[in-house]
One Martini backbone bead per residue (centre of mass of N, CA, C, O) as a GRO file, in nm:
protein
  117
    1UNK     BB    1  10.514  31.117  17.227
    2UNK     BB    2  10.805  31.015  17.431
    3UNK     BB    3  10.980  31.028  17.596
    4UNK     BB    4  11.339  30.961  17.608
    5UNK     BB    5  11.357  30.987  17.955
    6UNK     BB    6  11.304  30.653  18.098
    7UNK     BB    7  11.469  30.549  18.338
    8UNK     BB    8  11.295  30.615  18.556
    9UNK     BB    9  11.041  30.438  18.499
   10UNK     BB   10  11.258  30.185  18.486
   11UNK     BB   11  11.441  29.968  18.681
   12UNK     BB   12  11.562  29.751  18.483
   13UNK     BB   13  11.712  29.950  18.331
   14UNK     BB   14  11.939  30.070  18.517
   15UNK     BB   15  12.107  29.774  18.537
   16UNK     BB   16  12.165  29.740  18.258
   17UNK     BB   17  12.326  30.035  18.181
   18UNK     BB   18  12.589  29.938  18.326
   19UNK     BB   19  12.651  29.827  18.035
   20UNK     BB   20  12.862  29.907  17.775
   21UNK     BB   21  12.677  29.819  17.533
   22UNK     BB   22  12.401  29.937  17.628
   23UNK     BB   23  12.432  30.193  17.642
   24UNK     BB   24  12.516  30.254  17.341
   25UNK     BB   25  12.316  30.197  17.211
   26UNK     BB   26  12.100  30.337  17.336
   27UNK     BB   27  12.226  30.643  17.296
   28UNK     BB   28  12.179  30.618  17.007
   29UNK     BB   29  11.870  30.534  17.021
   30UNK     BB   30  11.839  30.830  17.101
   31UNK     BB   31  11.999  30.998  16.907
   32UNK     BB   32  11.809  30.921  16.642
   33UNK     BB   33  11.546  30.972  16.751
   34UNK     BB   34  11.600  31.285  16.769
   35UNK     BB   35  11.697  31.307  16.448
   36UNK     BB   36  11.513  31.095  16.260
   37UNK     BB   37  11.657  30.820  16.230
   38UNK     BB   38  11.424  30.546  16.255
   39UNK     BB   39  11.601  30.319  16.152
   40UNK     BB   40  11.840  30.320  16.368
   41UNK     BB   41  11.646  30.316  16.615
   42UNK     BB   42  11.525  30.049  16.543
   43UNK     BB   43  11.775  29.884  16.561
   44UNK     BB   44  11.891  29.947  16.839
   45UNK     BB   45  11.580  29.859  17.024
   46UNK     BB   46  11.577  29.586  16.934
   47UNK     BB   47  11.821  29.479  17.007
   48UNK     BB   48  11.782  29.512  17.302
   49UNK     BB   49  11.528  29.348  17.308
   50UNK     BB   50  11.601  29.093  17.214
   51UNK     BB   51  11.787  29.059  17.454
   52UNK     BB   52  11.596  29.222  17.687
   53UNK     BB   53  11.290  29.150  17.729
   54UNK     BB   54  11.243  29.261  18.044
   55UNK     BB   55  11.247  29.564  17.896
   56UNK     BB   56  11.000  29.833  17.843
   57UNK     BB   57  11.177  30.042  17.714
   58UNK     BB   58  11.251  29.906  17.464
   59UNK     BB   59  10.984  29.849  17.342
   60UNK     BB   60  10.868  30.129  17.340
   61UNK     BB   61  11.100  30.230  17.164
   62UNK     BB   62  11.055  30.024  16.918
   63UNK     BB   63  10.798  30.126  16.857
   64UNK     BB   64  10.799  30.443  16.819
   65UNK     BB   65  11.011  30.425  16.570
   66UNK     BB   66  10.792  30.298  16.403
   67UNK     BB   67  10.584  30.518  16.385
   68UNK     BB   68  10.750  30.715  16.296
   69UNK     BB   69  10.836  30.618  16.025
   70UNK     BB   70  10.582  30.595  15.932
   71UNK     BB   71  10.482  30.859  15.921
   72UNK     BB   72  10.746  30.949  15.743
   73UNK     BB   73  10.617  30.744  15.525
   74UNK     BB   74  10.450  30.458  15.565
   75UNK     BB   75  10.238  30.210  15.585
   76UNK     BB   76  10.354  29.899  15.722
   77UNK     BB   77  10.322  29.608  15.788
   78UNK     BB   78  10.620  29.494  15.877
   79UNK     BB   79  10.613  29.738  16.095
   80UNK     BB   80  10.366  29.695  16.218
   81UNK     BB   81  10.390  29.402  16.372
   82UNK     BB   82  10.637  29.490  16.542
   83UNK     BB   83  10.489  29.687  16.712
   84UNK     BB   84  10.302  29.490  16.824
   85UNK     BB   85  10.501  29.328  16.957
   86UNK     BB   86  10.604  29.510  17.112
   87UNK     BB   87  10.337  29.662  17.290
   88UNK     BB   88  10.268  29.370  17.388
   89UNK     BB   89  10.556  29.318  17.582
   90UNK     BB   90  10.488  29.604  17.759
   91UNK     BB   91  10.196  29.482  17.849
   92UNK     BB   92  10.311  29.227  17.988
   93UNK     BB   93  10.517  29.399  18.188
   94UNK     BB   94  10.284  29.688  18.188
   95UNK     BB   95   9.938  29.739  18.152
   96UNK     BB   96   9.959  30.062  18.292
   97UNK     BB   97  10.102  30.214  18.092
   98UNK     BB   98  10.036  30.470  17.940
   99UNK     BB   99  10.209  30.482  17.683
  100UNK     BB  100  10.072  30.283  17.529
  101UNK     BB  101   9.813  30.468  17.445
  102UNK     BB  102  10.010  30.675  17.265
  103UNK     BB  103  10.101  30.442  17.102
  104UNK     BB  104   9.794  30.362  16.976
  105UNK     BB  105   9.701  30.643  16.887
  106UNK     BB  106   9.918  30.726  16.709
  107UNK     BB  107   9.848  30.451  16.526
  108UNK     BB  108   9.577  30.519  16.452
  109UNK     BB  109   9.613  30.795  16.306
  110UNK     BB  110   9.795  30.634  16.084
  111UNK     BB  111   9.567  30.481  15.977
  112UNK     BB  112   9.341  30.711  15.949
  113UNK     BB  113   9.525  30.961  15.847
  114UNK     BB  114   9.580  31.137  16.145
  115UNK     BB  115   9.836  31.349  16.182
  116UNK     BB  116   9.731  31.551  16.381
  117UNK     BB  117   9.869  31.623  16.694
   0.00000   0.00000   0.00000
């Protein structure tokens, strides 16, 4: 889905991640992403999001996890809800974003059941 690598695309994460427990979290919930830890990644990235609701690099990542997850169990409405309103609040802070689409593109082809990407 989305590189891992977002700090570059959000100028607003680069002063968050100054703090270094938001640093760990992040830095965790790359590292878990990477693993396919979906559980622990979706704690992380909400986690973030929760504290720092105007950072879209948060947001976007606690979608992907979301996303992530569905595909390796299945789709859930609670983790549904989640993504929908992940993804609402990335779209509310940058309508233009890319990633926003590949995103969506991802959760269709889970409701549809076409993983094959």
């Amino acid at each position: 889905l989305l590189g891992v690598s977002l700090r570059s695309d959000d100028g607003a994460l680069t002063g968050v991640l100054h703090d270094p427990e938001q640093r760990q979290v992040y830095e965790a919930g790359i590292h878990a992403l990477r693993e396919e830890d979906t559980s622990q990644a979706i704690k992380c990235f909400e986690r973030l999001a929760e504290r720092e609701p105007r950072i879209k690099t948060y947001h976007l990542l606690a979608a992907q996890s979301l996303v992530r997850h569905m595909q390796k169990h299945e789709w859930d409405i609670g983790y549904a809800v989640r993504y929908k309103r992940h993804l609402r609040r990335a779209r509310a802070i940058d309508p233009h974003d890319a990633k926003i689409a590949v995103l969506r593109k991802a959760y269709g082809a889970l409701r549809h059941g076409d993983l094959d990407e």
